[in-house]
C-alpha positions as CSV (number, residue, x, y, z in Angstrom):
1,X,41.2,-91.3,-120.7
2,X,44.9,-91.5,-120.2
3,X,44.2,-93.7,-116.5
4,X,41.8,-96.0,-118.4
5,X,44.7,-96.7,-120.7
6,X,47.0,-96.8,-118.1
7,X,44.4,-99.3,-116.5
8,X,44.1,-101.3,-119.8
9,X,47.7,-102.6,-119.9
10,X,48.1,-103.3,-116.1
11,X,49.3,-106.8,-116.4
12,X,49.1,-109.6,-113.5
13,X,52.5,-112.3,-114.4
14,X,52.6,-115.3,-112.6
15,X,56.2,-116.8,-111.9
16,X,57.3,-120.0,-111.4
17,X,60.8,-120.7,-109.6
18,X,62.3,-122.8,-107.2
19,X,64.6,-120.2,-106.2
20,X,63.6,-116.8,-104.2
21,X,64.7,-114.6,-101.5
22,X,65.2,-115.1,-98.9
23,X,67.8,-117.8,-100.8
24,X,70.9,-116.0,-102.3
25,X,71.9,-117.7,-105.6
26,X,71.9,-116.1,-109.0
27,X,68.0,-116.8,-110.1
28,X,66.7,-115.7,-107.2
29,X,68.2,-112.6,-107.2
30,X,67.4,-112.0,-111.2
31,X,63.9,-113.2,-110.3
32,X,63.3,-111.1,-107.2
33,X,64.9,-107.7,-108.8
34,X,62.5,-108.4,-112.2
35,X,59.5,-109.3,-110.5
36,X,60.2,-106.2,-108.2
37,X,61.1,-103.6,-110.9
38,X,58.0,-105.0,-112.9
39,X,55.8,-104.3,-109.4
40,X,57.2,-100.6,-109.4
41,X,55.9,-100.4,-112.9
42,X,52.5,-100.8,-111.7
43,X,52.1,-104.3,-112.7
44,X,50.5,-107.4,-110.6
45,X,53.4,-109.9,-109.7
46,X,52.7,-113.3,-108.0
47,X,55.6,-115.7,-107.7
48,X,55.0,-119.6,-107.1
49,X,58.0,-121.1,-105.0
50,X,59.0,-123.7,-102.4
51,X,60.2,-123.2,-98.7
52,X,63.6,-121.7,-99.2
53,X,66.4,-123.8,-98.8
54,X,69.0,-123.9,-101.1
55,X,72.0,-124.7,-101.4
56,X,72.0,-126.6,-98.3
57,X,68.5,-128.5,-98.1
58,X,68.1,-127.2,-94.8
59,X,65.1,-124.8,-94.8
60,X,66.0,-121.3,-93.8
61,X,64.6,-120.0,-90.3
62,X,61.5,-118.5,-89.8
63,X,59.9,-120.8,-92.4
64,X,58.0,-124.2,-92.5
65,X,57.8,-126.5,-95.5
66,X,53.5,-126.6,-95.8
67,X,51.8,-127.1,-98.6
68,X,50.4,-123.2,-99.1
69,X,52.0,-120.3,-97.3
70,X,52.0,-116.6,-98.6
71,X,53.5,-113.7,-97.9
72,X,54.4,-110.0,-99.5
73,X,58.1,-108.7,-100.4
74,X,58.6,-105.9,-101.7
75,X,55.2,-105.7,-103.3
76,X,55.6,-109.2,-105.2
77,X,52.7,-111.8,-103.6
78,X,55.0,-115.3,-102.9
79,X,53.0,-118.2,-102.7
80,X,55.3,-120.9,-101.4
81,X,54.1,-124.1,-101.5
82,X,55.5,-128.0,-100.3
83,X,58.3,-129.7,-101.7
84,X,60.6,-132.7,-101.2
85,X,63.8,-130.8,-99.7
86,X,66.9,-132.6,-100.3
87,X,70.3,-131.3,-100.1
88,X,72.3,-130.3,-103.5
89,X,73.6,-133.2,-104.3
90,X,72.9,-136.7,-106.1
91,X,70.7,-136.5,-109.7
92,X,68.0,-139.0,-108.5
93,X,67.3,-136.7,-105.3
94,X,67.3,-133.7,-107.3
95,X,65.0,-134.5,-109.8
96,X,62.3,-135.6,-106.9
97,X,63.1,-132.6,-105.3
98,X,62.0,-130.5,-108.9
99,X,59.6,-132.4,-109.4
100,X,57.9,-132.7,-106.7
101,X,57.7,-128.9,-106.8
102,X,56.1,-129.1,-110.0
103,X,53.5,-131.5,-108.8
104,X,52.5,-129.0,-105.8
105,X,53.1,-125.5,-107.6
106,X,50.7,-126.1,-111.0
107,X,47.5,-127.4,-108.5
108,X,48.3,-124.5,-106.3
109,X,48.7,-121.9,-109.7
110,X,44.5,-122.5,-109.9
111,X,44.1,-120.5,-107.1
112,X,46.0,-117.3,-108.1
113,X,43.0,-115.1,-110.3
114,X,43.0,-113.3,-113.4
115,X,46.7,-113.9,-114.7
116,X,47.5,-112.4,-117.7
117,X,50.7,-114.1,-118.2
118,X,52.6,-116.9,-116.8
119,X,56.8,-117.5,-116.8
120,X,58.5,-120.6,-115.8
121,X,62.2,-120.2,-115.7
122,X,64.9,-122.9,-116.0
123,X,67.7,-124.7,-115.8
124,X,65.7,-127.2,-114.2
125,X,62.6,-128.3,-116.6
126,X,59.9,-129.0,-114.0
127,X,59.7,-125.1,-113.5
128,X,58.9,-124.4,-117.2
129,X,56.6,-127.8,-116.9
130,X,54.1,-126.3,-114.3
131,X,54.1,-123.0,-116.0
132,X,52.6,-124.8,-119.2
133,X,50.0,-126.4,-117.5
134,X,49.2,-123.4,-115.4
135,X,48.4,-121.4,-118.9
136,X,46.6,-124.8,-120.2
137,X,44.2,-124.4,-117.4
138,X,44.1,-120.6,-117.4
139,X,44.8,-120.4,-120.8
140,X,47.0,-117.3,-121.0
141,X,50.2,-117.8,-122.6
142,X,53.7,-118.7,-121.1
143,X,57.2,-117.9,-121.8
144,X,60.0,-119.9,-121.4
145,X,63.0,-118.0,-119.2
146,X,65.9,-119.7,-120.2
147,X,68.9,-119.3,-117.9
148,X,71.1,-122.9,-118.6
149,X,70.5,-125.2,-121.2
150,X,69.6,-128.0,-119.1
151,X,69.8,-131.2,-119.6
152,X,73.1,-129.9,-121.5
153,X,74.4,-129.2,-118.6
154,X,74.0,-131.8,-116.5
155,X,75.2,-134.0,-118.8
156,X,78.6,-131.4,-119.1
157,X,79.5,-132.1,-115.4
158,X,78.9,-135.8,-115.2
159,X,75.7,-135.5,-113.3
160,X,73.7,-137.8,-115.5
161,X,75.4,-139.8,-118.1
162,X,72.4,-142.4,-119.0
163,X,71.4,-141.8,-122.4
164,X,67.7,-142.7,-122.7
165,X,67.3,-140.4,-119.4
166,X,69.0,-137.8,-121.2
167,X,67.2,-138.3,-124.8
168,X,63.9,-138.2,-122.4
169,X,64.9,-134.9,-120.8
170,X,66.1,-133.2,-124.2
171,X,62.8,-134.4,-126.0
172,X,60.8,-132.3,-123.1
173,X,62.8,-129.9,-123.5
174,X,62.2,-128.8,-127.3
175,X,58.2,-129.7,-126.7
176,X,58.7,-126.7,-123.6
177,X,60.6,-124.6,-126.0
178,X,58.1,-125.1,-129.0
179,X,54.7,-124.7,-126.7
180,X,55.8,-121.2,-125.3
181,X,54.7,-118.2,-126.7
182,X,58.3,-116.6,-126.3
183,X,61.4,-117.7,-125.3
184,X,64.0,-115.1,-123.1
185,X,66.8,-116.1,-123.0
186,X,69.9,-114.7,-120.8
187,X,72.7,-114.6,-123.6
188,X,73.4,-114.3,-127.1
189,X,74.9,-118.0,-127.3
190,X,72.1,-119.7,-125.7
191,X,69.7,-118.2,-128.7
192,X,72.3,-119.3,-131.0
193,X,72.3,-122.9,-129.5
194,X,68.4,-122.9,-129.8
195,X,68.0,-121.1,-133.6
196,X,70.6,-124.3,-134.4
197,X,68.0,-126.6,-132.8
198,X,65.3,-125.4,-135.3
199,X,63.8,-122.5,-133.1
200,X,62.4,-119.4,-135.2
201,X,64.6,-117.0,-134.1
202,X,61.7,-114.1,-133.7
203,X,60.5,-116.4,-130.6
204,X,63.7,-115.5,-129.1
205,X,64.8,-112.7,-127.3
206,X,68.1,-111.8,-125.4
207,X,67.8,-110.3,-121.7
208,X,70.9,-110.6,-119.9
209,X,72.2,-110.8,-116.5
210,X,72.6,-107.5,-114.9
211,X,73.2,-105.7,-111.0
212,X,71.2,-103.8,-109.1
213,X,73.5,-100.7,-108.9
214,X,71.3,-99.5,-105.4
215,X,73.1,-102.7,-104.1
216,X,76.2,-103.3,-105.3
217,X,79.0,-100.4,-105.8
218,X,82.5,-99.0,-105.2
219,X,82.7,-98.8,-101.3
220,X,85.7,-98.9,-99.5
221,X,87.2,-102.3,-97.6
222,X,84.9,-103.1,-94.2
223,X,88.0,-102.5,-91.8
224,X,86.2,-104.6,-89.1
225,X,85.1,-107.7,-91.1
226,X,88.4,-107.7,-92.9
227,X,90.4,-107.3,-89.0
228,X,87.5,-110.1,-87.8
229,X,88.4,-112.4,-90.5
230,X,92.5,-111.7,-90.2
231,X,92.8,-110.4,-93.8
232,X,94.0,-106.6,-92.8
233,X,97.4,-106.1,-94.6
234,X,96.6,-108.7,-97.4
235,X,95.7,-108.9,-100.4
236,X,92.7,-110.9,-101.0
237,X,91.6,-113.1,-103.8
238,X,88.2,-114.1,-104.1
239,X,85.0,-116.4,-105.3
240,X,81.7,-115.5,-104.4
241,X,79.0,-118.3,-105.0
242,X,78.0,-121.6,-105.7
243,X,80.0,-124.3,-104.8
244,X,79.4,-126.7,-107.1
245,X,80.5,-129.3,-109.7
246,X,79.8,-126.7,-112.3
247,X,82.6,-124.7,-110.9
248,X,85.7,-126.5,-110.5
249,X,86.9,-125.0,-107.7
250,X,89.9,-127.2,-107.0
251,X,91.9,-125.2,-109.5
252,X,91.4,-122.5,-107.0
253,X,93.0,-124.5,-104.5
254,X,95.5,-125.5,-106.7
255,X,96.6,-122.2,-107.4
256,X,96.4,-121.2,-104.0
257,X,99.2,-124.1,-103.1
258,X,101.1,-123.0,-106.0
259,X,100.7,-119.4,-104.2
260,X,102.1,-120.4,-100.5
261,X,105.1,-122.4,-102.5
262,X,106.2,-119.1,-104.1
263,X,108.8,-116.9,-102.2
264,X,107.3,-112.9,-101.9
265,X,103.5,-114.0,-101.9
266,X,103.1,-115.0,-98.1
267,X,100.7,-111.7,-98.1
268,X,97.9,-113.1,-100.6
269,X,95.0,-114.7,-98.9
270,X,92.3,-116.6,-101.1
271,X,88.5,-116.2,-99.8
272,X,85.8,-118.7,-100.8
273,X,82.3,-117.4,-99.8
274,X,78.3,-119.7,-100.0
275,X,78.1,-123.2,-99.3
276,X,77.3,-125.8,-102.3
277,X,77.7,-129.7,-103.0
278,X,81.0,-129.7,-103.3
279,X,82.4,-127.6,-100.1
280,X,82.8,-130.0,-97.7
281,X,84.8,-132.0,-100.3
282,X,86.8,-128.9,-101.1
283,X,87.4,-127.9,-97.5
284,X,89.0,-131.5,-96.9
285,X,91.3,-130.6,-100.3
286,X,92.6,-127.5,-98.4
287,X,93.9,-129.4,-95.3
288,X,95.3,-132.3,-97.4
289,X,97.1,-129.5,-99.0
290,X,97.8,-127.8,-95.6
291,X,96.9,-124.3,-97.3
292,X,97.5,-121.6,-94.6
293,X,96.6,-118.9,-97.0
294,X,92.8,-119.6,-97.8
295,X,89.8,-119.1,-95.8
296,X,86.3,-120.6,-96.3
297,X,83.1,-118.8,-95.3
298,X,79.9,-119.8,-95.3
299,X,76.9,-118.1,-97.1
300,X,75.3,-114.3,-95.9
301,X,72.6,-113.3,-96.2
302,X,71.8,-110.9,-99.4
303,X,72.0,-107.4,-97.6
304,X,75.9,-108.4,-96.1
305,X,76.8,-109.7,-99.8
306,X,78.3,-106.2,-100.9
307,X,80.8,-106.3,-97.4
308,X,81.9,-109.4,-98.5
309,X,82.9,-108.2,-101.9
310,X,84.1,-105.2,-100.5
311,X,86.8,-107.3,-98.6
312,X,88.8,-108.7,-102.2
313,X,91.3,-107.0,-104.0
314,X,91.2,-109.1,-106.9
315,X,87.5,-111.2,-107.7
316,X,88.2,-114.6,-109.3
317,X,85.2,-116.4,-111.6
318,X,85.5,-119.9,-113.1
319,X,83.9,-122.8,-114.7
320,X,85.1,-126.2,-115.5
321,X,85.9,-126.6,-119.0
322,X,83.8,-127.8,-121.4
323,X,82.4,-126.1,-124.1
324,X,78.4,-125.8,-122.6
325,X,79.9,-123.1,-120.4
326,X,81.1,-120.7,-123.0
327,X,77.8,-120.0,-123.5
328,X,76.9,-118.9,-120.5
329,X,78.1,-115.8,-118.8
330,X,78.3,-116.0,-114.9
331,X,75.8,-113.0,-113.1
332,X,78.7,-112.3,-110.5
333,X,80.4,-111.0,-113.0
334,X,78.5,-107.6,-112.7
335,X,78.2,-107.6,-109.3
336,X,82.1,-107.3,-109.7
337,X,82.1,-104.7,-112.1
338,X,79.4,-102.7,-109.8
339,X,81.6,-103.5,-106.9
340,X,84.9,-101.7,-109.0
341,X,86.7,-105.2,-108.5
342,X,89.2,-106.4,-111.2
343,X,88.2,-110.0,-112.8
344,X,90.6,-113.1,-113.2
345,X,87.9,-114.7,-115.5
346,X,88.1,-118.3,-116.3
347,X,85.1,-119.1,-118.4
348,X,86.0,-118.8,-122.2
349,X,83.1,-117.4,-124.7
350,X,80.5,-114.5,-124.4
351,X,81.6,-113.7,-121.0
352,X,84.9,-113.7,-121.8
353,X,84.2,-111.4,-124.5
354,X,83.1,-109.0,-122.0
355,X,86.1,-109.3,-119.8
356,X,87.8,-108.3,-122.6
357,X,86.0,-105.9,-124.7
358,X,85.3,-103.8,-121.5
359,X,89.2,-103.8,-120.2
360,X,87.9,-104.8,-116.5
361,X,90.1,-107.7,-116.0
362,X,92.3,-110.6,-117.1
363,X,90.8,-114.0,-118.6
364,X,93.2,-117.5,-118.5
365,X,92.0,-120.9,-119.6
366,X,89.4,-123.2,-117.4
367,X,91.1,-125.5,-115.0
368,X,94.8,-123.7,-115.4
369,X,95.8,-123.4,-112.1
370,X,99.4,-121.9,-112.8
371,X,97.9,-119.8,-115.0
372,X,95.3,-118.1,-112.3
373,X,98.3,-118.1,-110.0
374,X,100.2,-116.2,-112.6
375,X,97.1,-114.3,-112.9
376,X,96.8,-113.4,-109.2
377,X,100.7,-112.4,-108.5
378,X,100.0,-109.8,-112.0
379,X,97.4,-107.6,-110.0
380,X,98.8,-108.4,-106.4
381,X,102.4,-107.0,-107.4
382,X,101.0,-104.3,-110.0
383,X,98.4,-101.9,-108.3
384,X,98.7,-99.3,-110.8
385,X,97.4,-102.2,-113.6
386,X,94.5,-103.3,-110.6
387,X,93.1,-99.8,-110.2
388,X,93.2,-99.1,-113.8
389,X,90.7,-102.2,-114.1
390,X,88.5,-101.6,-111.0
391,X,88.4,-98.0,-112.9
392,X,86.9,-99.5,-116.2
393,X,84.8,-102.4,-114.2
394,X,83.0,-99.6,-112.4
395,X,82.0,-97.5,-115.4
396,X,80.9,-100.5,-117.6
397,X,78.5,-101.4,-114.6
398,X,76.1,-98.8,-115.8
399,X,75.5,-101.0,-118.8
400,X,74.7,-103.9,-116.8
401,X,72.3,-102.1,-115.0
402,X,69.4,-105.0,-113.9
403,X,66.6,-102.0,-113.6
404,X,67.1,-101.3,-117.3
405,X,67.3,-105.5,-117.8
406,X,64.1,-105.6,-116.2
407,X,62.2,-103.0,-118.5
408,X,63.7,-104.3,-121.8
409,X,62.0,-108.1,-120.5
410,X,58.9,-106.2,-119.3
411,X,58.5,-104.7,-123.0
412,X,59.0,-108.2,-124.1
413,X,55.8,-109.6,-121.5
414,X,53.9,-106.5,-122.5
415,X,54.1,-107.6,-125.7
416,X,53.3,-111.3,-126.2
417,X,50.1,-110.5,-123.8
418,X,49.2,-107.8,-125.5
419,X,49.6,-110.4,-129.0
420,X,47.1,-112.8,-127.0
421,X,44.9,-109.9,-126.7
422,X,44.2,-109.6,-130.1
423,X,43.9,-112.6,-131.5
């Protein structure tokens, strides 16, 4: 009797995204480690994606942009199906590039058998857009993941400024939100924004960003990367991520010129790690500066991540400024606390909040760049004040932990299926 229950609630999910492993960036990793910890719960995962490719538009080795290619990691079935492939840059290229993976994911969705449930995640809309007419045809409901209030945030870094596009894109928006059967969303601000918006607040739960502690921990510095890269004897800085226009990294090169200028600091490097839309334009920045003291890298794969972290004395996270992005709360910032790495933290809001209320750090305004420098020289020249924040980083991790993320969402899934049941 108790394996016929246990049979009863085995759930098949179907997952829409346009980001997956092999790809590196924060929603592939939160949808790979869910999807996987789901799988080890005995559940049925199948994930609809495109060719990976991000953030460069280049499709990654090994792989072929057709219109229907499967494969198995870790347990989770990956359908991956065709899609215009542009690079990340340019709003009219973008949205063809979303779209067109809506176009080919929902058709291809038909195929996938006896779903029980069906997610599209954002920030994009087209995502969430293919999982509602997957669970029209299949008719099994669909929650709404909701990782960036998009079009918000496009329209908070100048992406898009045409209003009628933008009233278009909000309008779609609010019918996505209002036709899902649940809404998760990945902090307490974005629910906030939403309940504001006239959403009943019991449609929306919070299931935050978190790390995969088997992945990302207090190891030592990798003595032969750091000798291979020239950083032995310094003491590093670092961002790890997306180069973007969301992230307004020239105040990080700002900082660092306001670094080399400064008599007694010739022994801090800065690090900039992944690849983005705006790297090229930032790596032109740092010559026109003539900055001797940074280093770009490009992106690694997900496996070498952790030896790349392991590297930095001191982990820097930053936003532009504008208020959108005090909602948000930027996943690296585990990964840094996992890692036992002190946070110069310049995103103001929830995550904030956390810098704060869990001692792991220092936070300075957006867009400061004497401020981050000020930041920087604190923990270079006070090690005593750096290790008694790695110490604090490290045991706050445990709260972050992504397995236990994972479960709380799963409970979440279990139960608006298990509401569709019995109606």
């Amino acid at each position: 009797m108790h394996d016929d229950d246990h049979v009863a609630t085995v759930m098949h999910i179907l997952f829409f995204t346009d980001n997956f492993p092999p790809e590196v960036n924060a929603p592939a990793t939160r949808t790979f480690e869910h999807c996987r910890e789901w799988v080890r719960a005995g559940h049925c995962v199948t994930v609809v994606t495109c060719a990976p490719n991000f953030p460069q538009g280049r499709i990654y080795k090994g792989y072929r942009n057709r219109p229907w290619q499967w494969e198995k990691i870790e347990g989770i079935d990956v359908l991956r199906v065709w899609s215009y492939i542009t690079s990340n840059s340019g709003f009219a290229k973008r949205t063809i590039d979303y779209a067109s993976f809506m176009m080919t994911a929902a058709p291809a969705s038909l195929f996938v058998r006896k779903v029980d449930l069906i997610i599209g995640t954002s920030p994009q809309l087209f995502a969430p857009c293919a999982a509602l007419a997957s669970s029209l045809f299949k008719r099994r409901p669909y929650v709404f993941e909701l990782r960036d209030l998009w079009p918000e945030s496009i329209k908070a870094v100048g992406a898009m400024r045409n209003p009628r596009v933008l009233g278009v894109l909000e309008r779609l928006e609010m019918f996505l939100y209002r036709r899902s059967a649940h809404i998760v969303a990945v902090t307490n601000s974005f629910k906030q924004n939403l309940t504001g918006r006239g959403i009943a607040p019991e449609k929306i739960s919070v299931v935050m960003n978190g790390v995969d502690l088997s992945r990302f921990r207090l190891q030592s510095r990798n003595k032969a990367l750091s000798e291979r890269l020239g950083l032995s004897g310094n003491i590093v800085a670092g961002y790890v991520g997306t180069h973007g226009m969301a992230h307004g990294l020239s105040t990080l090169l700002e900082a660092a010129k306001l670094l080399q200028d400064t008599p007694g600091c010739s022994d801090i490097r800065m690090l900039f790690l992944g690849d983005g839309a705006e790297k090229a334009a930032l790596q032109r920045r740092a010559q026109d500066l003539g900055l001797a003291n940074t280093i770009f890298l490009p992106s690694v794969p997900r496996s070498e991540v952790a030896d790349y972290w392991s590297l930095l004395d001191i982990a820097i996270i930053h936003l532009k400024k504008t208020p959108l992005f005090e909602t948000v709360i930027p996943s690296k910032l585990f990964e840094c606390m996992a890692m036992g790495l002190p946070v110069l933290h310049g995103v103001a809001g929830e995550s904030a909040e956390i810098v704060e209320r869990e001692g792991c750090g220092l936070t300075f305004s957006s867009e400061d760049a004497r401020a981050l420098a000020e930041g920087i020289k604190r923990l270079a020249f006070e090690p005593e004040t750096r290790a008694a924040m790695a110490e604090r980083a490290q045991e706050a991790s445990a709260r972050y932990d992504r397995s236990a993320q994972a479960a709380r969402m799963l409970a979440i899934l279990e139960g608006v299926a298990s509401a569709r049941r019995s109606t």
